[in-house]
SEDREN-487165 format. One record per residue: residue in three letters; x, y, z of N, C-alpha, C in turn. Coordinates in steps of 0.02 Angstrom, whole numbers, plus 50000, padded with zeros to 5 digits. Example, Ala and Ser with C-alpha at 12.3 -4.5 7.8 and 13.67 -1.06 7.14 Angstrom:
% SEDREN-487165
ALA506604971650390506154977550390506604983550390 SER506424988850354506844994750357506455000250394 
This chain:
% SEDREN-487165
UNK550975609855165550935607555233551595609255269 UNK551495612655335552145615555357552515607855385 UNK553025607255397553635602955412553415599255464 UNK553295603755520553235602255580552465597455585 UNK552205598155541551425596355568551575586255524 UNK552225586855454552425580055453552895575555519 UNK553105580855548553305576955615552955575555661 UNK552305579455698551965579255726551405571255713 UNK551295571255648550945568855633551385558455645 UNK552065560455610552555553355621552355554155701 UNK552495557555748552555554455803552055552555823 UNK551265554055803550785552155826550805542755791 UNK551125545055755551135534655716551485530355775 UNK551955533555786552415530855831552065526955910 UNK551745536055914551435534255973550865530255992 UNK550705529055929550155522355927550515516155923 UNK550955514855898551235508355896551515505655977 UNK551725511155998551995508856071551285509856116 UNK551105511656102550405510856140550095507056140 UNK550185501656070549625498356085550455491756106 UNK550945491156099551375487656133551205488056179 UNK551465489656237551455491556301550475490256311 UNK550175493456303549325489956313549375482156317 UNK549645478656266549725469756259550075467756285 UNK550685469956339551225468456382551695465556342 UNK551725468756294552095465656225553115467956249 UNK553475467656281554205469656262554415472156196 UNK555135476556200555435478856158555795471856111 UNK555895468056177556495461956153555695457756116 UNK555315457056147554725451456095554485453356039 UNK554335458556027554065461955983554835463255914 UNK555295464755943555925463255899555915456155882 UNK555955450155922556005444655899555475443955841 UNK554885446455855554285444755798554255447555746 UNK554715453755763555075456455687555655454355645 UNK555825449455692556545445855650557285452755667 UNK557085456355701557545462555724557775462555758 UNK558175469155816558555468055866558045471055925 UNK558115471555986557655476156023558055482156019 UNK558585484455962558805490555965558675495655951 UNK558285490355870558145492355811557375493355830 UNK556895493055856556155491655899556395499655939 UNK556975500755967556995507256033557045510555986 UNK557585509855930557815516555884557025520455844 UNK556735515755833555965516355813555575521855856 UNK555585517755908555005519255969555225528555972 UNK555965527156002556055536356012556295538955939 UNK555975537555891556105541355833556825543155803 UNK557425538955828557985540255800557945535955729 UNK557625531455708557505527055651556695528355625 UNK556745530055569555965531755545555855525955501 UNK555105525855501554845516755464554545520055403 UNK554725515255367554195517455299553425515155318 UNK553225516855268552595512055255552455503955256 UNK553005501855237552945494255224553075492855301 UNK553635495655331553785493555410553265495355441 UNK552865502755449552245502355490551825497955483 UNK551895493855424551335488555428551595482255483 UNK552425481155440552505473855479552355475155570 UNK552585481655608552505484855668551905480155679 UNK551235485055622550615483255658550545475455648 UNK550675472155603550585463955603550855462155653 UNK551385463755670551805456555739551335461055792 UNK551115466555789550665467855866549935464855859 UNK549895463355829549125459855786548655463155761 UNK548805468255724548435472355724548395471855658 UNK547665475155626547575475355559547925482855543 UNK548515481755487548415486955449548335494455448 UNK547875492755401547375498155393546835500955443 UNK546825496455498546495499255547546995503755585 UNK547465501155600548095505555625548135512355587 UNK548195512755530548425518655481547545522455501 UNK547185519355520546515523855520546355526955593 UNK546875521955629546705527455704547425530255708 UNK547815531055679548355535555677548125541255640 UNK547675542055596547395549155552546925551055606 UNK546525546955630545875549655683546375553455725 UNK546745552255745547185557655803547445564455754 UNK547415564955702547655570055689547205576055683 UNK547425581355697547055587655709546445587755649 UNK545885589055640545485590455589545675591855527 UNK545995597855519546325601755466546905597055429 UNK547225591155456547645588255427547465579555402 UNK546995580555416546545573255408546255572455324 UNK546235577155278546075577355221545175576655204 UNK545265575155129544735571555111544035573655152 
């Protein structure tokens, strides 16, 4: 898998998480508080200067209320055909 299509693909994670923030009128500073974080550490995220593991994309999707695995399943639905697997 070329490089670019693992970045492509992080920012599409990204871009779901602030999407669905911003959809719930959720803040940088609230959504940090519900992470026990800073709203710095929430921006450094958002514009990709800080990358989340797995365990953090989850807590992300919990304090936004979101299930999970439903999150991780419309973050693959956005990805191009060919990189969707399985």
């Amino acid at each position: 898998m070329p490089k670019s299509v693992v970045s492509d693909a992080y920012k599409l994670a990204v871009e779901y998480l602030v999407e669905v923030r911003k959809r719930q009128g959720i803040t940088q500073v609230e959504l940090a508080r519900r992470l026990g974080r800073t709203q710095q550490f929430v921006s450094f995220v958002e514009t990709r200067e800080r990358r989340l593991d797995l365990i953090e994309f989850r807590a992300f999707a919990l304090a936004l209320g979101q299930d999970p695995m439903q999150a991780v399943a419309e973050v693959f639905a956005r990805l191009p055909p060919e990189h969707r697997g399985g």
